[in-house]
C-alpha positions as CSV (number, residue, x, y, z in Angstrom):
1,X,-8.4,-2.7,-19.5
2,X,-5.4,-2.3,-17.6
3,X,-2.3,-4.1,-16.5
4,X,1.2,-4.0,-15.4
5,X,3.4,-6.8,-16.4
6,X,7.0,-7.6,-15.6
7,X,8.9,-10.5,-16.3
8,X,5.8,-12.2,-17.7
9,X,7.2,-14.4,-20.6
10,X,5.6,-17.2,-19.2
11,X,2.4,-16.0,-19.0
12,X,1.8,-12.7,-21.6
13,X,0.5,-14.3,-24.3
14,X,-1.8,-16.3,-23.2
15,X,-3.4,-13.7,-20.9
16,X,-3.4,-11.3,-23.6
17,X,-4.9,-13.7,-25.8
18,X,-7.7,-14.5,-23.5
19,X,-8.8,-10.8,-22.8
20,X,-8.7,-10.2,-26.5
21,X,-10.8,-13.4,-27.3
22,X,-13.5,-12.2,-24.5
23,X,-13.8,-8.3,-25.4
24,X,-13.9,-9.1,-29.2
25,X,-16.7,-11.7,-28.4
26,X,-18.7,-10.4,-25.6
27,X,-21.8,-9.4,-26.7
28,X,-22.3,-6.6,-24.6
29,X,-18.9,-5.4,-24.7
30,X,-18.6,-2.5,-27.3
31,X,-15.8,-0.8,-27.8
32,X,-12.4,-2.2,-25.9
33,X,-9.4,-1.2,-25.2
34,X,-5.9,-3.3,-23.8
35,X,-3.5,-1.4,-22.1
36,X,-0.3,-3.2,-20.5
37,X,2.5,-1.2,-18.9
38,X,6.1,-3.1,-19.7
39,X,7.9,-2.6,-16.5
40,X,11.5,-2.6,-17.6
41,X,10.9,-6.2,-18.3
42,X,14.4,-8.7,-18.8
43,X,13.0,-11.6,-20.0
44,X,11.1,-11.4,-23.7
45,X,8.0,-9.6,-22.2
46,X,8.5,-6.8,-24.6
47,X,9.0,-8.9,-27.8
48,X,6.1,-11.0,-27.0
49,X,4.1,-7.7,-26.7
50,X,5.0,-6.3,-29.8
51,X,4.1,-9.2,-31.3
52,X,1.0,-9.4,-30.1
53,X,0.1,-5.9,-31.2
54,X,0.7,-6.8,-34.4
55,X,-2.4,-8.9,-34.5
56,X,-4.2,-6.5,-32.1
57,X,-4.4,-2.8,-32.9
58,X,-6.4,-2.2,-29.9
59,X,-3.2,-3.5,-27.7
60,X,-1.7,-0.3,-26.1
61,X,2.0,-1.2,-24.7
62,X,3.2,1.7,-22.3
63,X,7.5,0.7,-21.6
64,X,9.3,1.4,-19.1
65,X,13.4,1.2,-19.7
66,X,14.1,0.2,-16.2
67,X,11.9,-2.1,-13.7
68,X,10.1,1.2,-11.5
69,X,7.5,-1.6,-9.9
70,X,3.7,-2.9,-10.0
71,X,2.4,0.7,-8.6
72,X,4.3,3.3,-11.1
73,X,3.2,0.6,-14.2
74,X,-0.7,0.3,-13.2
75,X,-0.8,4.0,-12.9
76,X,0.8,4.5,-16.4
77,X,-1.2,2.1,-17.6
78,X,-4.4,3.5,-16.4
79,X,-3.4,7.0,-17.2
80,X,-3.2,5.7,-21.0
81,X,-6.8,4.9,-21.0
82,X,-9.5,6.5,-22.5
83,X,-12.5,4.1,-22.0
84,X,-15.7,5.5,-20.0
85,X,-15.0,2.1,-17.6
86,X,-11.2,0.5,-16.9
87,X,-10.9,-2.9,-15.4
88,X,-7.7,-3.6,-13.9
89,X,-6.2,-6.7,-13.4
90,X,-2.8,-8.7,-13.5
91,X,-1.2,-10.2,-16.3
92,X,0.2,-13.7,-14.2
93,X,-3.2,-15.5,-15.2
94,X,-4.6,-15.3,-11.9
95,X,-7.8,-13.7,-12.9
96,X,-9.9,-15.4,-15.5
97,X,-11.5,-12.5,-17.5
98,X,-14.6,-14.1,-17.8
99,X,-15.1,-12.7,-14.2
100,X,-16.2,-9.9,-15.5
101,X,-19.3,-11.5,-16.6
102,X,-20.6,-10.9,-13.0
103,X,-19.7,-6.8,-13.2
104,X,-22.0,-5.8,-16.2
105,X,-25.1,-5.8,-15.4
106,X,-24.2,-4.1,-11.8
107,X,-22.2,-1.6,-14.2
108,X,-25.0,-1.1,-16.9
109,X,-27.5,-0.5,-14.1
110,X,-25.2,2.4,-12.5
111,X,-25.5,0.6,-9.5
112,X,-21.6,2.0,-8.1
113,X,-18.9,3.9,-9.7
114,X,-16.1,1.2,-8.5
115,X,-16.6,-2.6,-8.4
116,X,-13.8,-4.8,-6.5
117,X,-13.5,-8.7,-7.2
118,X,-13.4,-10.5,-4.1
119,X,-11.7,-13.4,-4.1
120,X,-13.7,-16.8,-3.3
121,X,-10.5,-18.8,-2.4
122,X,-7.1,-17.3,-2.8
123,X,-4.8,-19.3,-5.0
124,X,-1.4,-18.1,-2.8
125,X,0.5,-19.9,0.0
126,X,-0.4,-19.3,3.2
127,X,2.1,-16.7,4.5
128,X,0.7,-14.7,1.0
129,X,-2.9,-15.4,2.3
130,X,-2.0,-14.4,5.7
131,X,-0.3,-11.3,4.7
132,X,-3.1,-9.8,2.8
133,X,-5.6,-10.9,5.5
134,X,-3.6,-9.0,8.0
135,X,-3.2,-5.9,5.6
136,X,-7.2,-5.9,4.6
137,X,-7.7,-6.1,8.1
138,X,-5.6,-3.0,9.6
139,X,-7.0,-1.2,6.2
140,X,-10.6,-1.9,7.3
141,X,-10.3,-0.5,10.7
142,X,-8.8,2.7,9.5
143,X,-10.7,3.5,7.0
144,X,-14.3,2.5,8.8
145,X,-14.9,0.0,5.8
146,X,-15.7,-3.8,5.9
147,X,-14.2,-4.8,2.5
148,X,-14.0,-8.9,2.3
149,X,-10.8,-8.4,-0.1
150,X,-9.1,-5.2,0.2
151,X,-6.1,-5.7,-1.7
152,X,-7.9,-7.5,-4.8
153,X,-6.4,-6.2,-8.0
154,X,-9.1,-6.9,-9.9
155,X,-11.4,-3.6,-10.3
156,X,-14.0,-2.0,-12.3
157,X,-13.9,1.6,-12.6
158,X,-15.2,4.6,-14.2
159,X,-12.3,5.7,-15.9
160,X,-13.0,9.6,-15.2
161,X,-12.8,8.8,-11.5
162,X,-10.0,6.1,-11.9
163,X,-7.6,8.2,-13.2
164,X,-7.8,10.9,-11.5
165,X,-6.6,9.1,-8.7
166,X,-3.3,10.1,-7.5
167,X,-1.2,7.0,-6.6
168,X,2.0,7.3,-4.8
169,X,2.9,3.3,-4.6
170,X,5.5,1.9,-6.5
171,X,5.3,-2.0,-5.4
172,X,2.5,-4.3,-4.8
173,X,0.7,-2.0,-2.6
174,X,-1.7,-0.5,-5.9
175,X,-4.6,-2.4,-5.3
176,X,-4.6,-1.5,-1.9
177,X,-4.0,2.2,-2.4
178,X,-6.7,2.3,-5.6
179,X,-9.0,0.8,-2.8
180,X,-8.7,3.1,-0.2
181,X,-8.1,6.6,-2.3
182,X,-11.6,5.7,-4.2
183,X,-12.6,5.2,-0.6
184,X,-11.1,8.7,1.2
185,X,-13.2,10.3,-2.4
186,X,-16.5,9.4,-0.5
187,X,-17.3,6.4,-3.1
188,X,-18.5,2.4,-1.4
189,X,-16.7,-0.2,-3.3
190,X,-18.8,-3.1,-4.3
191,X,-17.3,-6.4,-4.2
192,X,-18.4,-9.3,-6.2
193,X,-17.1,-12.4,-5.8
194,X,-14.6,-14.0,-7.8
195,X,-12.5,-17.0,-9.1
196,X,-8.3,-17.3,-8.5
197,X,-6.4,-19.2,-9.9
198,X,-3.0,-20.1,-9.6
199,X,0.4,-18.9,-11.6
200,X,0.2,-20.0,-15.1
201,X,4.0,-20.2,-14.9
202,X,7.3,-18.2,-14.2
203,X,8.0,-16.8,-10.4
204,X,6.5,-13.6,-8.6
205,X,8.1,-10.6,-9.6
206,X,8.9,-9.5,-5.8
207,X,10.5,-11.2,-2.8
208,X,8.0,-12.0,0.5
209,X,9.7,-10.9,3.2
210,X,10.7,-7.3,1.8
211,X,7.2,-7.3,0.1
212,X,5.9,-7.8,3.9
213,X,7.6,-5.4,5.2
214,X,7.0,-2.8,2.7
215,X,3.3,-3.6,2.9
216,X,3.1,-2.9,6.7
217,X,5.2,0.5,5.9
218,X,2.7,1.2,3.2
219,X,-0.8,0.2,5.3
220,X,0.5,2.3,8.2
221,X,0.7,5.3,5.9
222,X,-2.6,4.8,4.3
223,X,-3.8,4.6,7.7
224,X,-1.9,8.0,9.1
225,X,-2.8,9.9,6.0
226,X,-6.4,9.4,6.6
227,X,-5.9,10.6,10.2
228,X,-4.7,13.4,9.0
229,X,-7.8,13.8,6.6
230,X,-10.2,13.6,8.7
231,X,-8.1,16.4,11.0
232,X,-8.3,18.7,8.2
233,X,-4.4,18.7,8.4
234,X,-4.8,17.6,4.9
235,X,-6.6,17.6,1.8
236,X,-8.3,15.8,-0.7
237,X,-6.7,16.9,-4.2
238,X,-9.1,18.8,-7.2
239,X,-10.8,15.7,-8.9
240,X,-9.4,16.4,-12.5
241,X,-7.7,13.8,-15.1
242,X,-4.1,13.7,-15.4
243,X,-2.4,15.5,-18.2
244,X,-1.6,12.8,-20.9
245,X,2.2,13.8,-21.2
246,X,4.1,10.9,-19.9
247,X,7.7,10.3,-20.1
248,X,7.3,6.5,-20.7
249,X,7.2,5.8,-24.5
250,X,3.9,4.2,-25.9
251,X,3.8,2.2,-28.9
């Protein structure tokens, strides 16, 4: 499992808590991993962490001394893995773990290599809901898919393929980006639905109207990149894993 985290004192705990209490109980679940990135975090993310990991060995806490954004922490956070499957999500409490109930069957059957959660009923405003709509939408059309929720953090991956992704977003554009790069590698997502909830507390870690904007930016790049694919203009990188050298200190 994977997750970025900033300015999550109000909500940490308890979602660490709850993916713990599921992994270590599933039945079906063997052998787990937790891995949250720290993204230069102000509040007492970081001490609430490390007190966590004291009580949960199989916590991995990846930190980052200064705030880099929700793209550069899930990719350090993924590229800390080492699990044959990663599931991605947030660590705001949107996304009740049990979800994953739903994924593992599809997963032990080898049905897909990457399963997306689609969300049921988004628990945003509008202008959020509107937003992503617009940005799935645009998304769709350029990449010839007909995903229900494009930008759905929630994801089940191999973790070979996963992390050999490489991701160039530093914001809240990562779930979008994951989506479509698994996409340009030739693999169908599937989606199965899902529950979202609202904030379990604290405030979004970016502002809307820059967040907008830099979404549009980021969509119509996706979009003129795999233009340029599909002119041979450029190419797909080698599929390999990334080295495990980071800069970022893991405890």
């Amino acid at each position: 499992m994977a997750a970025p985290a900033y300015n999550e004192a109000a909500n940490i705990a308890a979602a660490v808590t709850e993916w713990r209490d599921y992994l270590a109980g599933h039945p079906a679940i063997g052998a787990w991993e937790i891995v949250v990135c720290d993204d230069g975090s102000t509040d007492a993310t970081g001490e609430i962490l490390a007190d966590l990991r004291e009580h949960c060995p199989e916590l991995v806490v990846v930190t980052f001394a200064r705030n880099r954004g929700a793209g550069a922490a899930i990719a350090a956070a993924i590229a800390h893995t080492r699990m044959d499957w990663v599931v991605l999500l947030d660590s705001d409490g949107q996304f009740p773990i049990s979800a994953l109930d739903a994924f593992l069957d599809p997963v032990r059957a080898g049905e897909a290599d990457a399963f997306s959660g689609a969300r049921i009923r988004k628990a945003d405003g509008v202008a959020y809901r509107w937003g992503s709509a617009a940005s799935g939408a645009v998304s769709n059309l350029t990449h010839g898919t007909r995903y229900r929720d494009y930008n759905s953090i929630f994801k089940v991956v191999r973790g070979p393929l996963l992390r050999a992704l490489h991701l160039e977003s530093s914001g809240m554009n990562c779930s979008t980006e994951i989506t479509a790069r698994v996409a340009e590698l030739g693999h169908t997502w599937v989606e199965i639905p899902i529950e979202h909830r609202e904030r379990g507390g604290g405030a979004r870690g970016w502002r809307f109207w820059r967040g907008a904007r830099d979404r549009a930016l980021f969509v119509g790049y996706l979009g003129y990149r795999r233009w340029l694919l599909r002119r041979g203009v450029l190419r797909l990188p080698e599929a390999s894993e990334p080295a495990r050298g980071m800069t970022e200190r893991a405890r």
